[in-house]
DRENROSE-832752 format. One record per atom (N, C-alpha, C): residue number from 1; residue in one letter; atom name; x, y, z. Coordinates in Angstrom, 1 decimal, m for minus. Example, Ala and Ser with C-alpha at 12.3 -4.5 7.8 and 13.67 -1.06 7.14 Angstrom:
residues 2
  seq  type  atom       x       y       z
    1     A     N    13.2    m5.7     7.8
    1     A    CA    12.3    m4.5     7.8
    1     A     C    13.2    m3.3     7.8
    2     S     N    12.8    m2.2     7.1
    2     S    CA    13.7    m1.1     7.1
    2     S     C    12.9     0.0     7.9
END
This chain:
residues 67
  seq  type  atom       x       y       z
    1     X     N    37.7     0.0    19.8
    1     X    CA    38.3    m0.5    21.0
    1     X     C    39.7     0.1    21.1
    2     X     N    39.8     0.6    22.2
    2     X    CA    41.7     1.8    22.9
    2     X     C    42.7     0.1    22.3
    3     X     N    43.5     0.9    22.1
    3     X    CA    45.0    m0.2    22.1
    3     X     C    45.3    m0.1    23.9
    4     X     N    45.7    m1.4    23.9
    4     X    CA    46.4    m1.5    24.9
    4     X     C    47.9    m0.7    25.5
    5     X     N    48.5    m0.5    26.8
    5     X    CA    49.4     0.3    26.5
    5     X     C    50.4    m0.6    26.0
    6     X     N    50.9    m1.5    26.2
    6     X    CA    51.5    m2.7    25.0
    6     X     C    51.7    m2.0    23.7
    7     X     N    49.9    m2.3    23.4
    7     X    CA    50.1    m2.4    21.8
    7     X     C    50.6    m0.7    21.3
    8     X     N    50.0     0.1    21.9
    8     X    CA    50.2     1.1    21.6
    8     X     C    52.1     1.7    21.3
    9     X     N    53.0     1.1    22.5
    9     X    CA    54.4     1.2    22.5
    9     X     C    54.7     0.8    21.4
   10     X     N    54.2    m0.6    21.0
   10     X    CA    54.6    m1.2    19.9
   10     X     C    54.4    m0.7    18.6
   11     X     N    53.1     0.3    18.4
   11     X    CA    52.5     0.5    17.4
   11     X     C    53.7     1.8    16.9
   12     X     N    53.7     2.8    18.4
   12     X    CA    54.3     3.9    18.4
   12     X     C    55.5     3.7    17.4
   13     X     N    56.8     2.5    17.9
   13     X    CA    58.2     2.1    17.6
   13     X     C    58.0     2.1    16.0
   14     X     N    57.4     1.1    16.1
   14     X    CA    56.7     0.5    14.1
   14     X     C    56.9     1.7    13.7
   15     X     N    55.8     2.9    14.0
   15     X    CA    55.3     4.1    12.9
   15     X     C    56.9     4.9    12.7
   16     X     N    57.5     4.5    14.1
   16     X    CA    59.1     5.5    14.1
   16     X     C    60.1     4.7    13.2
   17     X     N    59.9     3.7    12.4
   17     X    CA    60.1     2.7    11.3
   17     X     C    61.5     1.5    11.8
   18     X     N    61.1     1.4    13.0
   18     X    CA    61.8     0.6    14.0
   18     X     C    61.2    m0.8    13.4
   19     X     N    62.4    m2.2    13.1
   19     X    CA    61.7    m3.4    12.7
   19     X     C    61.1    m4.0    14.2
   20     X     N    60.6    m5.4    13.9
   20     X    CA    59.9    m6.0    15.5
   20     X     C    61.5    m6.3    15.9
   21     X     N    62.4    m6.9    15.3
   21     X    CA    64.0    m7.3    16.4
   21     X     C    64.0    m5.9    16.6
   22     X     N    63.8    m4.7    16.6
   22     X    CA    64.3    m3.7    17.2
   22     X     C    63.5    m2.8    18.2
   23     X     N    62.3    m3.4    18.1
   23     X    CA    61.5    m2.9    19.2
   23     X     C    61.4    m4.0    19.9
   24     X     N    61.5    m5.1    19.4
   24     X    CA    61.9    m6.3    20.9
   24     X     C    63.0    m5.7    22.1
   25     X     N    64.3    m5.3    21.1
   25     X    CA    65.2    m5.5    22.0
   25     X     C    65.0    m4.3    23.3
   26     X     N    64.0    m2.7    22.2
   26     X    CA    64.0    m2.0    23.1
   26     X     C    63.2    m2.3    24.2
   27     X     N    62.0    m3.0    24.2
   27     X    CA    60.8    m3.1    25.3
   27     X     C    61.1    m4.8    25.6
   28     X     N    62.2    m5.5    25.2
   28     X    CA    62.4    m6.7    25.9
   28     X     C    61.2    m7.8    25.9
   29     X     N    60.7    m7.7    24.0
   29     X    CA    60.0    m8.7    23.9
   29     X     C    60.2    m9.5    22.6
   30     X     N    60.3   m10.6    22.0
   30     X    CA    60.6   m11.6    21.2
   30     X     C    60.2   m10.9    19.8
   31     X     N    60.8   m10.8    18.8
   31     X    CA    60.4   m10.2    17.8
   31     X     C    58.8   m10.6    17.6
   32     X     N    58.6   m12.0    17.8
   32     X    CA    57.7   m12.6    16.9
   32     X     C    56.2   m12.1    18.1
   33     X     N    56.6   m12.0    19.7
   33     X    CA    55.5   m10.8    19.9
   33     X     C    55.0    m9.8    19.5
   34     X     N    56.4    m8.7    19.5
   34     X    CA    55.6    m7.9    18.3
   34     X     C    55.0    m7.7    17.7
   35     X     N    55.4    m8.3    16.7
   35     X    CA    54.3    m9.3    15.3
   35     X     C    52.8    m9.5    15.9
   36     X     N    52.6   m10.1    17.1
   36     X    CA    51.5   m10.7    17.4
   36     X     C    50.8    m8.9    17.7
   37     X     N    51.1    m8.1    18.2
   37     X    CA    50.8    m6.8    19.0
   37     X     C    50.4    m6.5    17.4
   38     X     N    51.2    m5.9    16.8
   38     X    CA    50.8    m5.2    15.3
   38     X     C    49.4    m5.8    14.4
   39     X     N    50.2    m7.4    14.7
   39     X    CA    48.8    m8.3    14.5
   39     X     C    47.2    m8.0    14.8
   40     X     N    47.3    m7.3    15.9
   40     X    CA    45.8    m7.3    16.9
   40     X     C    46.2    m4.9    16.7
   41     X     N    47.2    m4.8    16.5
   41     X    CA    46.8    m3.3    16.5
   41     X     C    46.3    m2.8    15.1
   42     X     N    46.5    m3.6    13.8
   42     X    CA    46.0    m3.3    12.6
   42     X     C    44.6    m3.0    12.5
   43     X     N    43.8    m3.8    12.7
   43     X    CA    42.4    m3.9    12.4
   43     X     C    41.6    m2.6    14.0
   44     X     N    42.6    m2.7    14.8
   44     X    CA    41.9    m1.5    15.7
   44     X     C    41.7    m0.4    15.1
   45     X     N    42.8     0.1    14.5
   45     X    CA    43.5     1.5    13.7
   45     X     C    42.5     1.1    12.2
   46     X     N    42.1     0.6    11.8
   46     X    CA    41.9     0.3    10.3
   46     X     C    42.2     0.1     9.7
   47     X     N    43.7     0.0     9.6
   47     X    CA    44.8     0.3     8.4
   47     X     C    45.5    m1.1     7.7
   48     X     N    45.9    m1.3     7.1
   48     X    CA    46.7    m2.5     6.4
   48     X     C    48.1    m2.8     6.4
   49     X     N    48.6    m1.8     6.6
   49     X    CA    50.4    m1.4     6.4
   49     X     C    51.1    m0.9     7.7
   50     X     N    51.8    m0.9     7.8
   50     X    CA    53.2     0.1     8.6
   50     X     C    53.4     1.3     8.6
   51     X     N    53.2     1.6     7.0
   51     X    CA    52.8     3.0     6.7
   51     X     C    52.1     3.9     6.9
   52     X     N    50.9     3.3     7.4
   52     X    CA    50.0     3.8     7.9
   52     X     C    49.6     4.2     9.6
   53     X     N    50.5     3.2    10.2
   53     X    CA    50.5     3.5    12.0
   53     X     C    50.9     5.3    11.9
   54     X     N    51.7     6.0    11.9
   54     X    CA    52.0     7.2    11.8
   54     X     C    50.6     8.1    12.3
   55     X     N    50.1     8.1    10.9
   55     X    CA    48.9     9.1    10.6
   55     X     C    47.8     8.5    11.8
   56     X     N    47.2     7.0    11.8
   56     X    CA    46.7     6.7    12.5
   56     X     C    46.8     6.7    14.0
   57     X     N    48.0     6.8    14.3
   57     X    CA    47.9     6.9    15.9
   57     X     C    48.0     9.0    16.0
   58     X     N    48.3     9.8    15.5
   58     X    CA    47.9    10.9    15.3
   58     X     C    46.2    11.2    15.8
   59     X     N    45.5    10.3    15.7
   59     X    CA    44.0    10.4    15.7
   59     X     C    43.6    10.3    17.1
   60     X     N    43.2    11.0    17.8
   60     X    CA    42.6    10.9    19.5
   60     X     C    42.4     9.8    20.0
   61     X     N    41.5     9.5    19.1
   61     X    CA    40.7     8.2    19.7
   61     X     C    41.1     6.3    19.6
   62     X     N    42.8     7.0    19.6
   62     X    CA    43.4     5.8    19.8
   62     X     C    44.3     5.6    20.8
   63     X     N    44.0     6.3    21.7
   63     X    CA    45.1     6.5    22.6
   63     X     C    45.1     5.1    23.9
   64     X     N    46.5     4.5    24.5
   64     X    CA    46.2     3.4    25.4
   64     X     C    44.8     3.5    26.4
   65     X     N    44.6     2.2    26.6
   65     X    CA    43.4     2.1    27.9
   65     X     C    44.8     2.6    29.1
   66     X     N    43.5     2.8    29.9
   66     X    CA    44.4     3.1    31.4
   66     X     C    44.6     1.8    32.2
   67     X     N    45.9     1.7    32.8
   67     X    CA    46.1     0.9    33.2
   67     X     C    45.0    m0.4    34.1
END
C-alpha cells in the first residue's frame, strides 16, 4: 500500500533525523500526530526503527498516492 502524502513528509523529516516536536512544528502538526503517521508508515515500509526510513524510502515503490 503507497504512503500517504502526509505520511510520506513525515516519514521523509524522521529519516532527515528530525524528532516528531520538530517535524510538528515544521508541517504544523502535534508531535503526538506524528507519532500516529510513523505509527501507520512502519509496517508499510517493513521496517522497525528510524533508522531504517532513509534506505526504505530510497525504494520506488514507496512513493505518496496522488492526491
Amino acid at each position: 500500500m503507497p504512503l500517504t502524502w502526509q505520511e510520506f513528509r513525515v516519514a521523509e523529516l524522521a529519516a532527515g533525523g528530525l524528532t516528531n516536536k520538530e517535524i510538528g512544528e515544521r508541517i504544523r502538526l502535534s508531535p503526538r500526530t506524528v507519532g500516529a503517521h510513523l505509527y501507520r508508515v512502519f509496517p508499510k515500509l517493513g521496517i522497525t526503527t528510524r533508522a531504517a526510513l532513509r534506505d526504505a524510502l530510497s525504494r520506488t515503490d514507496h512513493h505518496p498516492a496522488a492526491p
